[in-house]
N, C-alpha and C positions, 0 to 999 in steps of 0.2 A: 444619474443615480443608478441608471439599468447594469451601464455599464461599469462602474466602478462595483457594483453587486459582481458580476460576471469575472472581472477581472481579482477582484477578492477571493472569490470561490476556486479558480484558475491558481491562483501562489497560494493557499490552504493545504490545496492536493497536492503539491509540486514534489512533497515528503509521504511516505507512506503511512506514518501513525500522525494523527490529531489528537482526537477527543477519543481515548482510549476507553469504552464499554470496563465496569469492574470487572463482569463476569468472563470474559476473554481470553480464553484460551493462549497460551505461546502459539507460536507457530509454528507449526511441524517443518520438522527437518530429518530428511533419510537420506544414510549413507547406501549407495548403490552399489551392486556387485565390482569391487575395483576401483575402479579409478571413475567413478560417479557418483556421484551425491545431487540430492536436490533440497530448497526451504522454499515455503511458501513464504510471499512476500505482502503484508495486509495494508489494504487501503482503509482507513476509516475516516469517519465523518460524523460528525455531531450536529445537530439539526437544532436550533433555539430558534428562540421568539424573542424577535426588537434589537437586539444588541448580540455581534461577537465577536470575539476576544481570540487570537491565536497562538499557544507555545507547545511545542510537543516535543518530548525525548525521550520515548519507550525505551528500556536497554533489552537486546538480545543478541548473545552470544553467538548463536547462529551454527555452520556446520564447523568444527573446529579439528582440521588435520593433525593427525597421531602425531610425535615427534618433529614438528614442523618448529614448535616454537622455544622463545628463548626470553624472559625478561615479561615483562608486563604485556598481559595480553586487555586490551580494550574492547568496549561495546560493539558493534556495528553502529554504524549512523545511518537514519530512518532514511529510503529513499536512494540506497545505495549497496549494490550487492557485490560482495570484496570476495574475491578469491584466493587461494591458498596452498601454495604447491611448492615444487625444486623452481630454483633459478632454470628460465628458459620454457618450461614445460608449455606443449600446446594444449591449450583449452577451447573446449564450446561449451558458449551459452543459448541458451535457449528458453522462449516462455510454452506456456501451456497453451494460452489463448493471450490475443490485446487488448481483448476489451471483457470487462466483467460490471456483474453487477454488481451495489451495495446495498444490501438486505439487513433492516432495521431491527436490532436488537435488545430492545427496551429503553426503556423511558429515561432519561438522563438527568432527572432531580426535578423538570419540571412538569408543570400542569397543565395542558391543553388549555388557553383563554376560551371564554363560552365565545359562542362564537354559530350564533341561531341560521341555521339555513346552509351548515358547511361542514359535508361527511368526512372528516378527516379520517381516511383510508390508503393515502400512498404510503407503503411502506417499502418501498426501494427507489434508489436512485437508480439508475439504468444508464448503461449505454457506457461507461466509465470508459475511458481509452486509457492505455498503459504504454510508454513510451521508453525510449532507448534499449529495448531488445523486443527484438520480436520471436514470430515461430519459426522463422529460419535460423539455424543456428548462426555466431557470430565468433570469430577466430582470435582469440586473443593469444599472446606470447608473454609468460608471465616473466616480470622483472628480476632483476637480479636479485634481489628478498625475495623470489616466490611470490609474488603478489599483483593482483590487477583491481580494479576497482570500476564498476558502470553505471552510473547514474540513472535510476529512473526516476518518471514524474510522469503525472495523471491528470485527467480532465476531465468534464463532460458539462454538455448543454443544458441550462438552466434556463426558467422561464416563469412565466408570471400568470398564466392560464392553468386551471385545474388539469390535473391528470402531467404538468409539465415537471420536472425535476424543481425542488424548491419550490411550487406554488403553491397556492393557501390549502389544499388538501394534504400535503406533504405534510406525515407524521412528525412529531415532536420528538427527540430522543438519538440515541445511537447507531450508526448503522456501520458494518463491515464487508469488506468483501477480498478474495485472494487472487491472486494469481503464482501459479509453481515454476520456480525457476532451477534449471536442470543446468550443470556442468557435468561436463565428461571430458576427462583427459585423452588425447588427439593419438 
């Protein structure tokens, strides 16, 4: 069971949006002097009691190149940060940090079970690792459309001991967290 917990938790995060918080901000996105721009990329997590349920398809547009485009422009898809330039153009990517926190943002419909002898006070998941780009930059060559695309996906250690990520102290509710991904044109 530990492990099929663990492994559940593991392909939950695999995407960056889940259990989207109402009050949630978009995600900032700055275009930089020239030929750089950056968006932050959000990890969220919803936190219940007894039973979960997984489908998430936040839409955001994201950084959207002047003159680039032609015909229907679509969403991003969660968990995947798409670039957008001329045929050939050299790109870096790059994160801020790999591992972030997620910092619990209110209560998500439900009510703490009473629950006598147990300070329910964890209100962050910790320690989140962010994977397929890191802080060193990464070279891409964008395709003949102008376009690249990098997958990431997230994780972190779960446990069943108070004070652990998920364990019976572990707040009820929403929690988010970012990390900022930078391109600049080479």
């Amino acid at each position: 069971m530990k492990k099929l917990l663990t492994v559940a938790v593991l392909a939950t995060l695999a995407t960056t949006a889940m259990a989207v918080p109402p009050n949630l901000q978009p995600p900032v996105t700055v275009g930089g002097n020239g030929n750089t721009s950056s968006t932050e990329v959000r990890i969220t997590a919803n936190v219940v009691q007894g039973i979960a349920v997984n489908e998430a398809s936040p839409i955001d547009f994201g950084n959207l190149a002047r003159g680039m485009y032609t015909g229907i422009v679509n969403q991003n898809i969660p968990g995947k940060i798409h670039v957008k330039g001329s045929n050939g153009d050299k790109v870096k990517l790059k994160l801020n940090k790999s591992m972030t926190d997620l910092t619990w943002t209110g209560q998500n419909g439900t009510v703490e079970p009473a629950n006598p002898g147990v300070t329910v006070d964890k209100d962050k998941i910790t320690d989140v690792n962010v994977y397929g780009l890191s802080t060193n930059e990464k070279a891409y060559t964008l395709d003949t459309n102008g376009e690249a695309t990098q997958i990431l996906t997230a994780s972190f250690t779960a446990g069943t001991t108070n004070g652990a990520n998920l364990g019976p102290t572990q707040k009820l509710g929403s929690y988010v967290g970012t990390v900022l991904v930078t391109a600049t044109k080479s």
